[in-house]
Phi, psi and omega in degrees: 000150191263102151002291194280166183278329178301147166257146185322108179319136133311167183277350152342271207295335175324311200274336190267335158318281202297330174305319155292330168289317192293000198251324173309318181298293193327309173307313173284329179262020165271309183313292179319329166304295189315299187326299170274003162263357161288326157300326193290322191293284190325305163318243199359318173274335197271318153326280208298331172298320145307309189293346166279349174267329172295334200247322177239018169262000000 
């Protein structure tokens, strides 16, 4: 007798599963680049205004 109530996936579905897991992860580490490259921008920019206020002051 089987423990779990489901019965066992084909491999379809194993594979339309694994597609999905991959595609949520894909989103989330796009969004997390975008993310650091904008902190990244920002730093940057915030660097060169001091160092040009800093350079005529």
């Amino acid at each position: 007798m089987n423990p779990s109530p489901r019965t066992p996936r084909t491999w379809r579905e194993r594979l339309t599963t694994v597609w999905k897991w991959i595609a949520r992860r894909r989103r989330t580490a796009l969004a997390q680049v975008l993310r650091g490259a904008c902190y990244g921008a920002g730093t940057g920019a915030v660097g060169l205004i001091f160092m040009w206020a800093q350079h005529w002051l």
